[in-house]
FITORKOL-626557 format. One record per residue: residue in three letters; x, z, y of N, C-alpha, C, CB in turn; residue number from 1. Coordinates in steps of 0.05 Angstrom, whole numbers, padded with zeros to 5 digits. Last residue first. Glycine has a CB too. Layout:
N
SITE   residuo       nx       nz       ny      cax      caz      cay       cx       cz       cy      cbx      cbz      cby   num
SITE       ala        X        Z        Y        X        Z        Y        X        Z        Y        X        Z        Y   NUM
...
REM end
This chain:
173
SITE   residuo       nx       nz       ny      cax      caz      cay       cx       cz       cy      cbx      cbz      cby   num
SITE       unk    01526    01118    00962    01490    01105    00956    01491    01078    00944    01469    01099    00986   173
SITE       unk    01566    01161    00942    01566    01137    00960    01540    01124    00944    01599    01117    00962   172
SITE       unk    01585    01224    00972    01576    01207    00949    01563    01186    00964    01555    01222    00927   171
SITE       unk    01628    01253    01002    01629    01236    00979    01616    01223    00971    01631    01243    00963   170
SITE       unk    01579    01286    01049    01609    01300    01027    01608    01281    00997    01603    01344    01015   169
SITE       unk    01549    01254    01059    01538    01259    01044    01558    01265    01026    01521    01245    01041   168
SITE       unk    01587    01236    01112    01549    01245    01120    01548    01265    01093    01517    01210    01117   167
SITE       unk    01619    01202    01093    01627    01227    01109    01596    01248    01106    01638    01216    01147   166
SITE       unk    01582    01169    01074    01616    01181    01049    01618    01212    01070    01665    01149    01052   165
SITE       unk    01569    01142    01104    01550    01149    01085    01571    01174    01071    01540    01119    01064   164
SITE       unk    01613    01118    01133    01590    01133    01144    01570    01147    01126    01575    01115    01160   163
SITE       unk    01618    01087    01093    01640    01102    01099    01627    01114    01117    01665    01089    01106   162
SITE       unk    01577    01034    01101    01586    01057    01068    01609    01079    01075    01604    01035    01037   161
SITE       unk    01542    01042    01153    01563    01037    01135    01564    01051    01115    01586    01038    01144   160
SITE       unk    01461    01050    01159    01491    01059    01171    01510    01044    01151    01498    01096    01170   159
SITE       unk    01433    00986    01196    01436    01000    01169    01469    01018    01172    01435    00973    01140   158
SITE       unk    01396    00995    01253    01422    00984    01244    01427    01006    01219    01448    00983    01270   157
SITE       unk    01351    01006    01279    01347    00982    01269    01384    00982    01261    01330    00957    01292   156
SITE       unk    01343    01065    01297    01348    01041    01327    01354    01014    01315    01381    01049    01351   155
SITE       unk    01338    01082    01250    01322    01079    01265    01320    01064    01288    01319    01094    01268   154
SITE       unk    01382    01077    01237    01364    01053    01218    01350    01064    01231    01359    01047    01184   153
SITE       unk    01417    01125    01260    01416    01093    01258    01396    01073    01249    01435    01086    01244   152
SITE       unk    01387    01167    01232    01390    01155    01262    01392    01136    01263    01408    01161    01278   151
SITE       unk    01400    01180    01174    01374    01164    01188    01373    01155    01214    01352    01181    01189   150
SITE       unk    01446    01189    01173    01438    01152    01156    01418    01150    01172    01425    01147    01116   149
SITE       unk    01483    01218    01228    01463    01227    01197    01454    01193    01203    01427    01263    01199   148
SITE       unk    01535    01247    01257    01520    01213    01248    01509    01223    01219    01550    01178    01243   147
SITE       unk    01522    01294    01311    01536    01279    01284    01526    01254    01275    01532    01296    01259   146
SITE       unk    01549    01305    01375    01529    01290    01355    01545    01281    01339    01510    01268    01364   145
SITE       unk    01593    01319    01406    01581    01337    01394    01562    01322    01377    01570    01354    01411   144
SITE       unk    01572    01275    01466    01602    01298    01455    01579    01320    01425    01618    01333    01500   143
SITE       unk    01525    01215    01452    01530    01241    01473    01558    01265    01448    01486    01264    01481   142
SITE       unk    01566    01156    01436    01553    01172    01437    01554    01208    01451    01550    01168    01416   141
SITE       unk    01574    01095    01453    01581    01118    01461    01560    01138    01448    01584    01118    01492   140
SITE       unk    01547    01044    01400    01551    01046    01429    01553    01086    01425    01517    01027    01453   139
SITE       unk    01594    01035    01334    01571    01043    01359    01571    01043    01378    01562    01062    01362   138
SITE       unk    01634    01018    01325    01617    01011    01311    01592    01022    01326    01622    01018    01285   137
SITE       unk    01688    01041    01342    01672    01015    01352    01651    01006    01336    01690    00992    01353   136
SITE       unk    01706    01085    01327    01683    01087    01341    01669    01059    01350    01689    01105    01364   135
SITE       unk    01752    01096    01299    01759    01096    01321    01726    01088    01338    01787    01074    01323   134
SITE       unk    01735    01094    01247    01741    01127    01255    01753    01118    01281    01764    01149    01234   133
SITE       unk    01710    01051    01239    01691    01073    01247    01705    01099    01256    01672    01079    01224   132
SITE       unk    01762    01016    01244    01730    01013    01265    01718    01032    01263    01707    00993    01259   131
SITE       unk    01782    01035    01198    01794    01043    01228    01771    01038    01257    01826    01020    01233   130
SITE       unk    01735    01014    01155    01755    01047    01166    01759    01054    01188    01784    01050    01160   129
SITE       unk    01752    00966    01167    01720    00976    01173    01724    01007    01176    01694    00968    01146   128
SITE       unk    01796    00959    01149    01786    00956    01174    01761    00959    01184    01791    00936    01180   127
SITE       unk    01798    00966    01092    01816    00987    01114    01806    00981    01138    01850    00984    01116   126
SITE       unk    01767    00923    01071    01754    00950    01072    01773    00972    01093    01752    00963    01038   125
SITE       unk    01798    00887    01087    01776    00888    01102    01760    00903    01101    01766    00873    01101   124
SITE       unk    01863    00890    01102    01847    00888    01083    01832    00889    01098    01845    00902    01063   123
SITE       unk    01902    00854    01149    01899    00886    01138    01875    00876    01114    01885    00915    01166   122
SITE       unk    01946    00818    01192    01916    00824    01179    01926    00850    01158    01901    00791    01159   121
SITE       unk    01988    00821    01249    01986    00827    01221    01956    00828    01207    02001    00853    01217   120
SITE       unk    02023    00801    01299    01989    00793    01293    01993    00798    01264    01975    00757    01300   119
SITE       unk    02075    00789    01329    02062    00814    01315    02044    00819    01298    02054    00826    01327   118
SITE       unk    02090    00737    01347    02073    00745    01361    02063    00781    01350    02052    00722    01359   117
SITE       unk    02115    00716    01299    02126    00723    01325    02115    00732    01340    02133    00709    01337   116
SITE       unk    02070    00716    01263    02100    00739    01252    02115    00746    01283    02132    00717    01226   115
SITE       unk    02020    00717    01254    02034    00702    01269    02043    00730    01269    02024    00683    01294   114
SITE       unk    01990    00745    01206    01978    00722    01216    01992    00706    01238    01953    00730    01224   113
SITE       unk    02021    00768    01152    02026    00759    01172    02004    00736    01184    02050    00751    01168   112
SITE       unk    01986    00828    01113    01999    00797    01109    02000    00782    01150    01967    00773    01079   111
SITE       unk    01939    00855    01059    01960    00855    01082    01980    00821    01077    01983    00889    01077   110
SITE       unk    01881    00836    01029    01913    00848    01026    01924    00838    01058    01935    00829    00994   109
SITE       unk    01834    00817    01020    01843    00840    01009    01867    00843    01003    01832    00846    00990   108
SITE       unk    01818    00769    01048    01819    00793    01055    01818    00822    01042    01803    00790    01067   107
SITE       unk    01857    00734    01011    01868    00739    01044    01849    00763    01051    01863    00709    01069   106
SITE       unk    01831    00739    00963    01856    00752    00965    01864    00753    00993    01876    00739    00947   105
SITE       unk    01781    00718    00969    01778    00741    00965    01810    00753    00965    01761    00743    00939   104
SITE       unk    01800    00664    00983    01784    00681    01008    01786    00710    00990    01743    00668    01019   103
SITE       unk    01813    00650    00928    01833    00646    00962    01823    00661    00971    01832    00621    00984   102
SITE       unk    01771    00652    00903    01797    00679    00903    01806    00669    00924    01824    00684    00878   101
SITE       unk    01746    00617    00933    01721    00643    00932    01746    00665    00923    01688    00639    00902   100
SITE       unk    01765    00567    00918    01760    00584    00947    01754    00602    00947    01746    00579    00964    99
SITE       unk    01762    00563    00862    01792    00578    00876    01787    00582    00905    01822    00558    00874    98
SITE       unk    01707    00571    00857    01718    00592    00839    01743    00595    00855    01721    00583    00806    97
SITE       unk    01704    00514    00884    01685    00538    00889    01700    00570    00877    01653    00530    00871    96
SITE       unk    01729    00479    00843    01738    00482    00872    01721    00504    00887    01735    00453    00888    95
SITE       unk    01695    00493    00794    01721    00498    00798    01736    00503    00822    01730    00482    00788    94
SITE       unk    01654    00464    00806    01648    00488    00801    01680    00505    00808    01635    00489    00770    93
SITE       unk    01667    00413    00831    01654    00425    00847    01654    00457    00841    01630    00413    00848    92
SITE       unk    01705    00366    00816    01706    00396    00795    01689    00409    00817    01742    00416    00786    91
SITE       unk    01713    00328    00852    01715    00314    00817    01697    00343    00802    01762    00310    00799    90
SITE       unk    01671    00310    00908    01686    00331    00888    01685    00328    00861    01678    00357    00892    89
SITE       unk    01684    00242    00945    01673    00274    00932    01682    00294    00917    01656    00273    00918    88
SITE       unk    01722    00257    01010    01716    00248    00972    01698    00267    00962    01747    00252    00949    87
SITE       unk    01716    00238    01083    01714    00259    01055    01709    00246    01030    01691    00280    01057    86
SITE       unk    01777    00196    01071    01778    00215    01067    01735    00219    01079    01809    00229    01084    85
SITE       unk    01773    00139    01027    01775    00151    01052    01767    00181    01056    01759    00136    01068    84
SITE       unk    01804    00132    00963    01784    00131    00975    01788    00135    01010    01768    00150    00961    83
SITE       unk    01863    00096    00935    01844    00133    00937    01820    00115    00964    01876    00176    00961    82
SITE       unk    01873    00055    00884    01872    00062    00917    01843    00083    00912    01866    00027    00943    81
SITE       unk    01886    00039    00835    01896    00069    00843    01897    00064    00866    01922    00083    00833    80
SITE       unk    01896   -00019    00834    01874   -00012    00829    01875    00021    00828    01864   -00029    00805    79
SITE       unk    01920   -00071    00869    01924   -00042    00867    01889   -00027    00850    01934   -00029    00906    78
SITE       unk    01923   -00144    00847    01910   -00122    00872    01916   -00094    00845    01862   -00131    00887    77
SITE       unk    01939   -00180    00817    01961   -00158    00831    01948   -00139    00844    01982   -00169    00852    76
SITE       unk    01907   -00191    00795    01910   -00188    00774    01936   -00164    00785    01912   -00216    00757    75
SITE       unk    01833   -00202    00829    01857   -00203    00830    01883   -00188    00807    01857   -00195    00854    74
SITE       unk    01771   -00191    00808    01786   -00182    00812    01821   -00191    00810    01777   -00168    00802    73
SITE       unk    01724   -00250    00795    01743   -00224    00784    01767   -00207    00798    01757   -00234    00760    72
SITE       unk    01672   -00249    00833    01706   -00269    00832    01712   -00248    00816    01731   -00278    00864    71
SITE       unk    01607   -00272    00822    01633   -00249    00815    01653   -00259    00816    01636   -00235    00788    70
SITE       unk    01578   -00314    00816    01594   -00305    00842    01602   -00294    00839    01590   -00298    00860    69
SITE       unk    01570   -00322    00759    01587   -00348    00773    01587   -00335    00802    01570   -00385    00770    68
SITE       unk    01530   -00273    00752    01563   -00273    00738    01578   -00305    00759    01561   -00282    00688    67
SITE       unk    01485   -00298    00778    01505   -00270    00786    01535   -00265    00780    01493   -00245    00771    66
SITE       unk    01481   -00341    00752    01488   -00346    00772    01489   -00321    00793    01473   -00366    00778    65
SITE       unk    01457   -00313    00698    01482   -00330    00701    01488   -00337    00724    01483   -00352    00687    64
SITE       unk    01418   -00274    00720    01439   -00269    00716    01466   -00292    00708    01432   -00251    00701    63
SITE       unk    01379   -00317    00739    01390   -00312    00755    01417   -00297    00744    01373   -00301    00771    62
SITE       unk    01372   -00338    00681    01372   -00359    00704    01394   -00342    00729    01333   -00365    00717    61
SITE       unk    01343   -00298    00654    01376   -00309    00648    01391   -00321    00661    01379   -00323    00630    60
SITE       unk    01302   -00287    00686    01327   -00268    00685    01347   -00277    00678    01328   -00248    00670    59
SITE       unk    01269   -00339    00669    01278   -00331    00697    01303   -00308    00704    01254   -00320    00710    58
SITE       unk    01265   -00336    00623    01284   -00349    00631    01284   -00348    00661    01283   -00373    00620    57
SITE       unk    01224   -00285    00613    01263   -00284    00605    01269   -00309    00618    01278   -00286    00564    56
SITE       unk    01188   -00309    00651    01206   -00282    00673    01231   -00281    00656    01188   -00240    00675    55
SITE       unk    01165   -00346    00616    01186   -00354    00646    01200   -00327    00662    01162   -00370    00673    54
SITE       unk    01155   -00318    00577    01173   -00332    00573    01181   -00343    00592    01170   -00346    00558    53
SITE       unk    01111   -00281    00602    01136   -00267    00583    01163   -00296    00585    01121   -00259    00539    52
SITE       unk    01079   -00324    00611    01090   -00311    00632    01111   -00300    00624    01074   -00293    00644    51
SITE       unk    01061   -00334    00557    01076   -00364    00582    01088   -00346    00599    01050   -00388    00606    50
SITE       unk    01036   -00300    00536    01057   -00307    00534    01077   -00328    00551    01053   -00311    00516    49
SITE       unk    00991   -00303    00582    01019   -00276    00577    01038   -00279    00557    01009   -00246    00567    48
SITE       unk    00971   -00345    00564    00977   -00341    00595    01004   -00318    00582    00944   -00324    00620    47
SITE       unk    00946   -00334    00513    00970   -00362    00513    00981   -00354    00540    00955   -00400    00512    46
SITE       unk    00910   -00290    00508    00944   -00284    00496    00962   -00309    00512    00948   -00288    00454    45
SITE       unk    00876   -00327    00550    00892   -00302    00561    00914   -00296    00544    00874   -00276    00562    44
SITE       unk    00859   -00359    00505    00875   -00375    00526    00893   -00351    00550    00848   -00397    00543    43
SITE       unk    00843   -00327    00470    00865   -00340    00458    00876   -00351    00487    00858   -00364    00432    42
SITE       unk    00799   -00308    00499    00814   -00286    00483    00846   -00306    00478    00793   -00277    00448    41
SITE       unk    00760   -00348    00503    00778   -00336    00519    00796   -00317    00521    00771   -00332    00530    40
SITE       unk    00748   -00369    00456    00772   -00385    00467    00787   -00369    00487    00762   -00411    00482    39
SITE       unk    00722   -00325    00439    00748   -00329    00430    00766   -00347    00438    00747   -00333    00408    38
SITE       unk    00684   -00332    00470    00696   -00312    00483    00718   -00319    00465    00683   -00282    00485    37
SITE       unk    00662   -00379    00451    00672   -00381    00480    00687   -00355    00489    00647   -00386    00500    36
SITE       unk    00646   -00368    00395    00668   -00384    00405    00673   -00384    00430    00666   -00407    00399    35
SITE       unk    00600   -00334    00408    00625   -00328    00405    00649   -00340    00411    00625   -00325    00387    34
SITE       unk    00556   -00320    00458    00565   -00350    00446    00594   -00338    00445    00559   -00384    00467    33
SITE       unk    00498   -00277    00460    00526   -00287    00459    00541   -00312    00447    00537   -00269    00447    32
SITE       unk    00445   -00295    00461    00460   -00272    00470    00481   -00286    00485    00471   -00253    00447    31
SITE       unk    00426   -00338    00411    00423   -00345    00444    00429   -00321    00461    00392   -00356    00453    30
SITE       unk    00427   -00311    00367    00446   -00336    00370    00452   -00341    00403    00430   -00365    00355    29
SITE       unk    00425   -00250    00353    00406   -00274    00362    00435   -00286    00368    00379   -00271    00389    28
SITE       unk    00448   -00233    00276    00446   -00232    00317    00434   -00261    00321    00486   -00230    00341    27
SITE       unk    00438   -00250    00224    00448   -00223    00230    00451   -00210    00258    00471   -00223    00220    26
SITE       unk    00384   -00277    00191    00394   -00273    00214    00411   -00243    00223    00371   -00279    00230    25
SITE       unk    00366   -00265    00147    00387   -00290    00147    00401   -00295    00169    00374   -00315    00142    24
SITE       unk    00340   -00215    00136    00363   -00222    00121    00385   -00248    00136    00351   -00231    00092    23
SITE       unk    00294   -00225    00170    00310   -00222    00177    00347   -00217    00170    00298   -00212    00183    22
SITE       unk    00256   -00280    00175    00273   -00272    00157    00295   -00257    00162    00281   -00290    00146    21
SITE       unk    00197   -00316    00203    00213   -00289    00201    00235   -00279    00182    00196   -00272    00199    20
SITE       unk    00162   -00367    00215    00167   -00344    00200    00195   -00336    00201    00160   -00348    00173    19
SITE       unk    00114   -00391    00251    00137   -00381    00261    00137   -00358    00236    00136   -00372    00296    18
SITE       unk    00057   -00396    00254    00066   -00422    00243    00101   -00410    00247    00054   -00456    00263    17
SITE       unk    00034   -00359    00307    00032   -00368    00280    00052   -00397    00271    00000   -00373    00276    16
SITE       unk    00083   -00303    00320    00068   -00327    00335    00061   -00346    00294    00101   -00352    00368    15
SITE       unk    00080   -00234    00301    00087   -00262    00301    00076   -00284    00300    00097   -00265    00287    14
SITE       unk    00043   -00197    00293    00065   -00191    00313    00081   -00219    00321    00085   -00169    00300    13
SITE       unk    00016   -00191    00244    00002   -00197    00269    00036   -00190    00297   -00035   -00169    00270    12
SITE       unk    00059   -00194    00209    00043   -00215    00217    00025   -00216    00241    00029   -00220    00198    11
SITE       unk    00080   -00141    00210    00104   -00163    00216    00081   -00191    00219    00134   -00167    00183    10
SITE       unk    00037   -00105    00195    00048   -00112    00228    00064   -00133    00227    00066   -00087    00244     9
SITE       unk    00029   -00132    00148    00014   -00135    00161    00021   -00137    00200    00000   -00117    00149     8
SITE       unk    00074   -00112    00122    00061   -00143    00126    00047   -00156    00144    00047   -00148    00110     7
SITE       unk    00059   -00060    00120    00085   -00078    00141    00086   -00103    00143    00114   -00076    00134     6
SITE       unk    00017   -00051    00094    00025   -00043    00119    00041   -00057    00141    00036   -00025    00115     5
SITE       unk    00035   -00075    00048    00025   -00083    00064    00015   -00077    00077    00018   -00091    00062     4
SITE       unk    00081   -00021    00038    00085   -00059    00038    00062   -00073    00046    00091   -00073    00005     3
SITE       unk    00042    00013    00026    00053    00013    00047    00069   -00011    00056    00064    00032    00046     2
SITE       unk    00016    00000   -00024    00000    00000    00000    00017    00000    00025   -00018    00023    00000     1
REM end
């Protein structure tokens, strides 16, 4: 009964004299027209390959007429010519490490800065010494005032480590 059910709609649904198979038809014909998209499928691969093959012979093109302006190099020319002066740096880490003892040994040791003239350097912890026990580290102060940490960092200046030493019999922060 239910087969002609469907008979039935599939007949009254369809123009007369017009039969129906849908087995035989797998898509409407009048949609899509395959062959035209496959041409266009094939004629786009054919473009990009055309293109692929004129950019290599376009590279080979120009690199052989890169190499025919290269003059080679002369057979006497000097080839150990130094640069203009500034160079860069072969060892950056290295040239950093012997400035950093250079500088750390000139100011930690005695030594002539002009012999004729007198001009001797000193270390740089001994001179922060003689600066504070000769007072140039502060403006004047009133006869009789001591130097406690907190005063100073109140008028905004952190006291010295040798100011700290005297303040706090030895012990250093």
């Amino acid at each position: 009964m239910i087969e002609d059910k469907e008979k039935m709609i599939v007949t009254e649904t369809q123009p007369q004299g017009v039969s129906y198979d849908p087995i035989a038809h797998a898509h409407e014909r009048t949609d899509i027209d395959a062959r035209s998209i496959l041409m266009s499928i094939a004629v786009l691969g054919g473009v990009c390959i055309a293109v692929a093959l004129a950019m290599w012979g376009m590279f080979h093109v120009l690199a052989s007429s890169a190499e025919k302006r290269d003059v080679a190099p002369s057979p006497v020319a000097d080839r150990n010519i130094i640069p203009p002066e500034p160079r860069l740096q072969a060892e950056p880490r290295a040239d950093m490490q012997e400035m950093r003892a250079h500088t750390d040994s000139v100011i930690n040791s005695y030594g002539w800065v002009d012999k004729n003239a007198g001009v001797v350097r000193i270390p740089i912890d001994r001179a922060i010494d003689m600066a504070v026990a000769k007072g140039l580290h502060r403006p004047a102060q009133k006869s009789g005032a001591a130097i406690s940490p907190g005063a100073d960092t109140a008028a905004g200046r952190t006291p010295m480590r040798s100011e700290l030493k005297s303040v706090d019999s030895g012990r250093v922060r």
